[in-house]
C-alpha positions as a printed Julia matrix, in Angstrom:
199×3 Matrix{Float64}:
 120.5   117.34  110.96
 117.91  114.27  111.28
 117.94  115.21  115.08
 116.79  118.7   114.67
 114.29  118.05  111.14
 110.45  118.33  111.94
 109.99  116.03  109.79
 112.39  113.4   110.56
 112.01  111.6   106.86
 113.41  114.4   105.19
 116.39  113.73  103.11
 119.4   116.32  102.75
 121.32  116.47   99.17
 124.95  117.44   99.28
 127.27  116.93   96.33
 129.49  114.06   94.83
 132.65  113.8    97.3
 131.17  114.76  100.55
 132.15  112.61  103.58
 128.72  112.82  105.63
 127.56  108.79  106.43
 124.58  110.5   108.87
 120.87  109.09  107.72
 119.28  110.37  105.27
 121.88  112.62  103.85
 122.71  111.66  100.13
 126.18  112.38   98.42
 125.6   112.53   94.61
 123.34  110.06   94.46
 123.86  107.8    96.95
 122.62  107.35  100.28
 124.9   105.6   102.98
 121.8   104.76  105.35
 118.52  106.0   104.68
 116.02  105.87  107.7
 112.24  106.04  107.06
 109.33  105.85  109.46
 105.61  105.92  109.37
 105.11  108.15  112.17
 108.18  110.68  111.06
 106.26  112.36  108.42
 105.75  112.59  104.94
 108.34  111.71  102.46
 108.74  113.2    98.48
 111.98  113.38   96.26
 112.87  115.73   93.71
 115.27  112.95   92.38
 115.76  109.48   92.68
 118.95  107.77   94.28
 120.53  104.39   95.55
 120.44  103.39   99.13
 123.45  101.32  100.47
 120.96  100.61  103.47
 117.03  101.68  103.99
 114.53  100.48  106.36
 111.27  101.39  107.34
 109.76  101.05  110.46
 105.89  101.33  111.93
 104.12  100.0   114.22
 100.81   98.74  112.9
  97.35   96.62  114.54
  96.17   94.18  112.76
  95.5    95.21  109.06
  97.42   98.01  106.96
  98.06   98.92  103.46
 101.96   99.95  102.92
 103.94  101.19   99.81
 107.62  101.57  100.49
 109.91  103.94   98.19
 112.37  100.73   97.84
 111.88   97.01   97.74
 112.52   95.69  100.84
 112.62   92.39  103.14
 108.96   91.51  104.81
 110.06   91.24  108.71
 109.45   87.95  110.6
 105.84   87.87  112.2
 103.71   89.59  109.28
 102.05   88.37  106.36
 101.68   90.33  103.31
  99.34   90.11   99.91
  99.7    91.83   96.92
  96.55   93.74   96.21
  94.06   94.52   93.07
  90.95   96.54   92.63
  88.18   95.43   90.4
  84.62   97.54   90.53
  83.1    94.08   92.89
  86.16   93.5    95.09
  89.88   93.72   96.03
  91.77   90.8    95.62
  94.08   89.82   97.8
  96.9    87.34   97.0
  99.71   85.79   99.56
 103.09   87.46   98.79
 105.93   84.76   97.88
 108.66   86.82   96.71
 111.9    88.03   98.44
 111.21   91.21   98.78
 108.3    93.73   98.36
 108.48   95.51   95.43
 109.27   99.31   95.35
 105.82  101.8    94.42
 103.46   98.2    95.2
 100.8    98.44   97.64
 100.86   95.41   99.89
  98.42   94.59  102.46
 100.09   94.2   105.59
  98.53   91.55  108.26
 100.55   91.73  111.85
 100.68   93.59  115.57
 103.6    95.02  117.03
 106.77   97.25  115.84
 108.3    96.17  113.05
 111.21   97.29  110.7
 112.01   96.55  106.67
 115.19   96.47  105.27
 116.45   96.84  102.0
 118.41   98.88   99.4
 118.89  100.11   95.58
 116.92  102.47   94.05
 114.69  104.99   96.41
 112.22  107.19   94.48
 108.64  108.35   94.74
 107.17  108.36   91.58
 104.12  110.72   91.22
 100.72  109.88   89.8
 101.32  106.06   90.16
  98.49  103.65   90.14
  99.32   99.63   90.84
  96.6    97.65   90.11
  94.05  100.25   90.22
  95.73  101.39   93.7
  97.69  104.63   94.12
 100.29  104.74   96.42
 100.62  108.35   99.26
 103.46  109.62  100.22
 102.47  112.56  101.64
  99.77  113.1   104.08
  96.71  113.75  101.75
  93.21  113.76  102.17
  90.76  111.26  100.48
  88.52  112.57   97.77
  84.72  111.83   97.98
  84.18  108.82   95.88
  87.54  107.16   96.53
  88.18  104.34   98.65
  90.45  103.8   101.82
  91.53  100.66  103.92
  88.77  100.45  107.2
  87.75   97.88  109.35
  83.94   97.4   109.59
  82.74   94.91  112.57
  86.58   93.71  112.89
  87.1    92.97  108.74
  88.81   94.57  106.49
  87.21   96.65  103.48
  87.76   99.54  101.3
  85.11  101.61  102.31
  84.34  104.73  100.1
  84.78  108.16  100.99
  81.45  110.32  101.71
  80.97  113.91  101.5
  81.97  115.01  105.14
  83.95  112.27  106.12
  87.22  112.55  104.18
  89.79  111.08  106.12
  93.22  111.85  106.02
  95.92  109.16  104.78
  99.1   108.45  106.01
 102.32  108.45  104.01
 103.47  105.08  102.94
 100.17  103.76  102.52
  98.1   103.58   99.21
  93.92  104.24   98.55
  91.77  103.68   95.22
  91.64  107.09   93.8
  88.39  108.39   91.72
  88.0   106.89   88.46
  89.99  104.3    88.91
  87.09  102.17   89.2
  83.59  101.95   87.67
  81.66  101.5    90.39
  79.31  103.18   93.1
  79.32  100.58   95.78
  79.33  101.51   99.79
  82.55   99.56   99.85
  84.54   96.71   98.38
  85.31   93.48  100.24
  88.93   92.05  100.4
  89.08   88.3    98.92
  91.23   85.73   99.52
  92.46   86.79  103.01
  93.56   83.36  105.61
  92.54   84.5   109.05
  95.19   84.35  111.71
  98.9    84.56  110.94
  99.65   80.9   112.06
  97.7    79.67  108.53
């Protein structure tokens, strides 16, 4: 089925008792192995379920902002910090925990291919907003006025969103929607960021 799918994130619901162990397919409400990636496509749930195994994988450059559907393992090689959006900055704070939190934007810092594992719970709550950050899903275009992840003369910002320029935003990332902030400024700096990933 996963072979065959467009959009290879999609998940298939069959009932309690069925035998099928291929990806993404969920019996009742559980998943034997569900397999997400950031250049598959999209990903939305009508209902939650539990994943005996889930990963993620991308492959990112440098800086990224990701939001996973369950909390999962940060891979060797990357450093992540938790974000939050005040009208004057984003803050960003090293992540100590485990495992990244389900629905959380993190800021991602790495190069390469990498792959998340995890489990429990997978859902993809709507309207969410973490710290005055929303997390996407689904491909979806920014609104004028909100604010995206960029990189301006090699750092990273949120830059907001002009008339014209609205770009599109990947699934499994997160943005600042409109009105989420009080504030009118070009774009908002990230604080408390250690260059280099040997620091």
């Amino acid at each position: 089925w996963q072979a065959v799918a467009a959009n290879k994130n999609m998940v298939y619901y069959l009932p309690s008792g069925s035998v099928n162990q291929q990806p993404n397919v969920v019996n009742g409400t559980t998943c034997n192995n569900l397999v997400l990636s950031g250049e598959s496509g999209g990903f939305m749930l009508p209902t939650a379920f539990s994943a005996t195994a889930a990963s993620y994988s991308h492959t990112i450059n440098d800086y990224t902002v990701l939001t996973l559907p369950f909390k999962a393992a940060l891979p060797e090689g990357l450093v992540a910090y938790t974000l939050s959006a005040s009208p004057t900055a984003v803050t960003c704070s090293p992540f100590t925990g485990d495992s990244l939190p389900a629905h959380t934007p993190v800021l991602i810092q790495g190069s390469g291919s990498f792959t998340y594992h995890g489990a429990g719970t997978v859902s993809t709550p709507k309207n969410q907003k973490i710290n005055n950050l929303n997390p996407v899903y689904l491909t979806t275009k920014a609104a004028v006025g909100s604010y995206f992840l960029s990189m301006t003369n090699g750092t990273p910002v949120f830059q907001r969103v002009a008339s014209g320029t609205e770009p599109t935003l990947s699934p499994f990332t997160a943005f600042i929607q409109v009105g989420n902030l009080t504030t009118s400024a070009a774009s908002l700096p990230l604080e408390g960021l250690v260059t280099g990933l040997d620091q």
